[in-house]
C-alpha positions as CSV (number, residue, x, y, z in Angstrom):
1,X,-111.3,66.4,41.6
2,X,-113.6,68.8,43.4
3,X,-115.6,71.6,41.9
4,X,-117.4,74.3,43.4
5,X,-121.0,73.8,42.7
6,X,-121.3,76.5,40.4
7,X,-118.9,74.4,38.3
8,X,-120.9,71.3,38.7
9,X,-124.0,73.2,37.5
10,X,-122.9,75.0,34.8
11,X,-121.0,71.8,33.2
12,X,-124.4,69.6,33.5
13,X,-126.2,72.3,32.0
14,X,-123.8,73.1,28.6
15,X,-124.1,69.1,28.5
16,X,-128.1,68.9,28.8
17,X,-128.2,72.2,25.9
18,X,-125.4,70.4,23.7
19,X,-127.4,67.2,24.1
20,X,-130.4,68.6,22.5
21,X,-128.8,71.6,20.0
22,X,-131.5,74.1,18.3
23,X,-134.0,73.8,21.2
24,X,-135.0,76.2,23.7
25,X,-134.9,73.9,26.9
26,X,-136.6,76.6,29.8
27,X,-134.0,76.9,32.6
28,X,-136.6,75.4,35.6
29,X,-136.4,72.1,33.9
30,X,-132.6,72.1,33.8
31,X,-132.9,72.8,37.4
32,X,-135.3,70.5,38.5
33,X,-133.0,67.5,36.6
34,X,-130.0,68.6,38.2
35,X,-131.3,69.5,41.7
36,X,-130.2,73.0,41.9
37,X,-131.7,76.6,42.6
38,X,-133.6,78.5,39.9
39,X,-131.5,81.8,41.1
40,X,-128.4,79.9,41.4
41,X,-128.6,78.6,37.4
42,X,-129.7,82.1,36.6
43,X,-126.5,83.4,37.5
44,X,-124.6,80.3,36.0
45,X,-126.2,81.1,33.1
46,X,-125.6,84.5,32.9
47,X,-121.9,83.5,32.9
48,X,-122.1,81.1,29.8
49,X,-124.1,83.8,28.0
50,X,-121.3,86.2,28.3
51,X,-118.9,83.3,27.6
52,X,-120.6,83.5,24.2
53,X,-121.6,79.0,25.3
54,X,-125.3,80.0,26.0
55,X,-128.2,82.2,24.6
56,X,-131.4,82.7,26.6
57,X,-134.4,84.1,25.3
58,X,-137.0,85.7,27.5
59,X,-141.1,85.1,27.6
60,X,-143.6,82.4,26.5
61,X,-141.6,79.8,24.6
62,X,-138.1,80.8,26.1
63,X,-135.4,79.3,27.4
64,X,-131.7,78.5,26.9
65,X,-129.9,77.1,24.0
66,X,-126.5,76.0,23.4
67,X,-124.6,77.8,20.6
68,X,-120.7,76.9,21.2
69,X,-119.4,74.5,19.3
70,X,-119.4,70.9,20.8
71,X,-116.5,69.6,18.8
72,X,-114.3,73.0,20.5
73,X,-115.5,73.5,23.9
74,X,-113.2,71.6,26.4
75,X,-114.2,71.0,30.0
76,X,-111.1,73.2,30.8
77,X,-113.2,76.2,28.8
78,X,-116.0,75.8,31.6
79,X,-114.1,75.0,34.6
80,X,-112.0,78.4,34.1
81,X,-115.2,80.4,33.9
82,X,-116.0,79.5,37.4
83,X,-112.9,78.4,38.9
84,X,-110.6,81.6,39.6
85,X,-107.2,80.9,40.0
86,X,-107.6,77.6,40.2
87,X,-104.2,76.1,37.8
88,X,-102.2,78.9,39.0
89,X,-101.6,78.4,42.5
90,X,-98.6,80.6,43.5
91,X,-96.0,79.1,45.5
92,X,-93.7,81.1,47.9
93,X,-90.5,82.5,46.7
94,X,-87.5,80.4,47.2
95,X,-85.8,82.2,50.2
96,X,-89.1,81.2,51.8
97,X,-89.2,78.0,51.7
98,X,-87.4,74.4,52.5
99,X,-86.3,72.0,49.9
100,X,-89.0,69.8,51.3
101,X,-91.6,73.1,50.3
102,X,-89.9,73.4,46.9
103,X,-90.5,70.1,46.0
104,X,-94.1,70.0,47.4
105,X,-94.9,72.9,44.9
106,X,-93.4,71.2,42.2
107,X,-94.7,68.0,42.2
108,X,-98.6,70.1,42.6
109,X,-97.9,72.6,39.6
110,X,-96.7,69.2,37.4
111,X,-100.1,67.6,38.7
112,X,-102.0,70.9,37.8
113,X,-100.4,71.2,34.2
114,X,-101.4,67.2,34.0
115,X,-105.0,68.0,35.0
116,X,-105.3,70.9,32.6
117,X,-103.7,69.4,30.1
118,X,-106.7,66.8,30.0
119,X,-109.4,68.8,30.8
120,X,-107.9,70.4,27.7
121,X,-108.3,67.8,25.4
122,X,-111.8,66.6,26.6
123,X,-114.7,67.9,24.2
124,X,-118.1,68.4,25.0
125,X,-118.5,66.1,22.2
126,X,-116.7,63.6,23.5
127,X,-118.3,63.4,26.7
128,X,-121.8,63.3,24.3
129,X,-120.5,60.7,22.2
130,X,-119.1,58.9,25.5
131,X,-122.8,59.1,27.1
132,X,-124.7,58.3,23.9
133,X,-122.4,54.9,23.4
134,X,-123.3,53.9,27.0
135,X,-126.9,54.5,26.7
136,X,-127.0,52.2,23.5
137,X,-124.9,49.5,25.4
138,X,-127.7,49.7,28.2
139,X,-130.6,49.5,26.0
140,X,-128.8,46.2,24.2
141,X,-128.0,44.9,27.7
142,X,-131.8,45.5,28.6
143,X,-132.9,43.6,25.5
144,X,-131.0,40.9,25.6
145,X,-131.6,40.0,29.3
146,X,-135.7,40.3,28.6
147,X,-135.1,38.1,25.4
148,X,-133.6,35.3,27.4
């Protein structure tokens, strides 16, 4: 699956916020850990704040925080902030295409419904809990292979 970069961005970032809830993490260092533009997070930003995701404070001490819920916010949530139109490709009417066109359009809206269905049902929490559990297993892994 491609995303735009916008996408990209703005998924890392509600992930690096929900990873560390109740702080103010200032927006340069989410850009500098995620390679992208300052201005270009800004205005990613700007879209989870209205999305009610993200709050940003302004001056000294500032920053962003995360105040969704991690347990409700689905990847699909994100995705649809930034990706216009993207599950609701319209196909031509009928008297304007082939059986072969028909088909074609079928078979993509059944793979868009599959897509959405499971960027549906994946959590922001999930993908915490997912990254949290592999961490662990690499720290074990790192232990036992000094130990030996």
């Amino acid at each position: 699956m491609k995303l735009q970069q916008g996408t990209m961005c703005a998924i890392l970032a509600v992930l690096h916020m929900a990873s560390r809830p109740n702080e103010q993490i200032p927006a340069n260092e989410i850009a500098e850990i995620y390679g992208v533009s300052q201005h270009h997070l800004a205005k990613v930003l700007r879209t989870l704040s209205l999305a009610g995701i993200v709050e940003s404070t302004r001056g000294a001490g500032g920053g962003c925080s995360f105040i969704g819920d991690a347990r409700k916010i689905t990847l699909y949530d994100i995705i649809k902030l930034f990706e216009s139109g993207w599950f609701s490709a319209a196909s031509p009417s009928p008297r304007e295409q082939s059986d072969e066109a028909t088909e074609l359009y079928r078979v993509l809206g059944e793979v868009d419904r599959h897509t959405a269905a499971t960027l549906q049902s994946v959590t922001l929490q999930t993908i915490l809990n997912n990254a949290l559990r592999t961490a662990r297993r690499r720290a074990a892994a790192g232990r036992v292979a000094v130990a030996e």
